[in-house]
C-alpha positions in Angstrom: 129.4 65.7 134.8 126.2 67.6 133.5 127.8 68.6 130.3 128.6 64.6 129.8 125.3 63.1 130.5 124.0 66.1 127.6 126.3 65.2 124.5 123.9 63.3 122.7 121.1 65.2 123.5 120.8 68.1 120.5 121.5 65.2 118.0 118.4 63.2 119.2 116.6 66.4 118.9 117.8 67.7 115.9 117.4 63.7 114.6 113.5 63.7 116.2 112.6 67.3 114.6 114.2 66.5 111.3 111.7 63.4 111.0 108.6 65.7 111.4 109.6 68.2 109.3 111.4 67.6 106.1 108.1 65.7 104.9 106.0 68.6 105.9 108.4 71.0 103.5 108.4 68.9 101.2 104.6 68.8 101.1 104.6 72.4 101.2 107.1 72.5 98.0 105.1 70.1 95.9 102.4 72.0 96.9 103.0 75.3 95.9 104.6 74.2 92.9 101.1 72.7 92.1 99.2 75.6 92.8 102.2 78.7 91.0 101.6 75.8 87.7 97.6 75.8 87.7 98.1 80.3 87.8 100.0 79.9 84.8 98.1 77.5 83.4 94.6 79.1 83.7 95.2 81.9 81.4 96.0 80.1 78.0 92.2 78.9 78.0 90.7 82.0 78.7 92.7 84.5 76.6 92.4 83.4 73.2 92.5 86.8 71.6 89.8 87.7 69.7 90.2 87.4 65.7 92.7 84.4 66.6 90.7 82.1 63.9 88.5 83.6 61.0 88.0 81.7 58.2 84.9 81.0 56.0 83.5 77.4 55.3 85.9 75.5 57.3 85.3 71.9 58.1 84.8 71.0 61.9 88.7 69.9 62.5 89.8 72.9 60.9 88.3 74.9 63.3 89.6 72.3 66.3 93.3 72.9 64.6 93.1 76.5 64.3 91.7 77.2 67.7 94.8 74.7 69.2 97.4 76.1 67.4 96.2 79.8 68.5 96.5 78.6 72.0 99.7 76.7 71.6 101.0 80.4 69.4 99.3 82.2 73.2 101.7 80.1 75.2 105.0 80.6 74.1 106.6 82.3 77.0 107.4 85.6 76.1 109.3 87.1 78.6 107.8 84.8 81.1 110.5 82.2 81.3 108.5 80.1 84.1 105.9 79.9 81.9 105.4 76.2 80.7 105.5 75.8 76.7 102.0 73.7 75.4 102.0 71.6 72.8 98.7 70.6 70.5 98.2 67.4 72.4 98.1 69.7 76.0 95.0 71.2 74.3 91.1 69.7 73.9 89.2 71.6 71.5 85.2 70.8 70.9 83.1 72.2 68.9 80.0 72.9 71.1 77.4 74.7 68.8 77.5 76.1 65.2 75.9 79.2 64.9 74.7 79.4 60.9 76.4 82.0 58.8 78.2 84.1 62.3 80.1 82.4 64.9 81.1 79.0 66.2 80.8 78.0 70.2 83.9 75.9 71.2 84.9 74.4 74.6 88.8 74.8 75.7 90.5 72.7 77.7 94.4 73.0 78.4 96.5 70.3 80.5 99.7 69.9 81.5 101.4 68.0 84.4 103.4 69.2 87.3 106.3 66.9 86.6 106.8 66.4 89.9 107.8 62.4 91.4 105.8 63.3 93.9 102.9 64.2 92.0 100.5 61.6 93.5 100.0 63.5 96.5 98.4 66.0 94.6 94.9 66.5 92.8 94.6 64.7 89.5 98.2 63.0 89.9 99.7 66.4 89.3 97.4 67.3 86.2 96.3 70.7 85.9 93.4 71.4 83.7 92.1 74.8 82.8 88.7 75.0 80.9 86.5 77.4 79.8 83.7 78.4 76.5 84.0 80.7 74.0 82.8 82.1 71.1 84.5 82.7 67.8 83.3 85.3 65.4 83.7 85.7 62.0 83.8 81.7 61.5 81.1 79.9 59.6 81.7 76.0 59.0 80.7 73.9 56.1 78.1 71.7 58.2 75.5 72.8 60.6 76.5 69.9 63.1 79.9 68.5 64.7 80.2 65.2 65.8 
């Protein structure tokens, strides 16, 4: 009779624990996902190598398209196959302060999105942006000021 009146019982449980946590590993997932794309993310930014972009007398967005196409050139998974591929529009390039006759200051900013449908639960709707300020030597540009 005891074994009767129990049937049910590991479905309901099984039902009941199910409910709690399938969300929470999900959350978990989308989560880490989030946070393994924003360590591969944070490099490109940071490691542009040095003597990337040289040039003399280059306009402002010259100096913008070098610097973004050296980034996109840094992120082309070599051996990394998790790596995620940028393109020119993933990076922001300013032109912070022109240094007469030596160096340009420029501002760096990749982006790229998780991809994830469940991206709204997450900072920034899934964005991940990695910034940081460097300066280029061996780069003089035309003007003393970028707008």
């Amino acid at each position: 009779m005891r074994a009767r009146s129990e049937r049910g019982a590991a479905a309901v449980e099984a039902g009941l624990v199910t409910t709690v946590l399938m969300p929470l590993m999900v959350g978990v997932l989308v989560w880490g996902n989030y946070f393994w794309h924003a360590q591969k993310v944070e490099p490109y930014a940071t490691r542009l190598p040095q003597g990337a972009v040289v040039g003399y007398e280059l306009s402002c967005q010259e100096v913008v398209d070098l610097v973004k196409q050296a980034v996109v050139d840094l992120s082309d998974p070599v051996g990394d196959t998790y790596a995620p591929e940028l393109a020119l529009d993933d990076v922001i390039v300013t032109v912070v302060e022109v240094l007469p006759d030596a160096s340009v200051v420029v501002s760096i900013g990749v982006k790229t999105n998780v991809g994830s449908s469940l991206a709204s639960w997450l900072p920034n709707d899934g964005e991940v942006v990695s910034e940081t300020t460097t300066r280029l030597e061996n780069v003089t540009v035309a003007t003393s000021v970028c707008s």
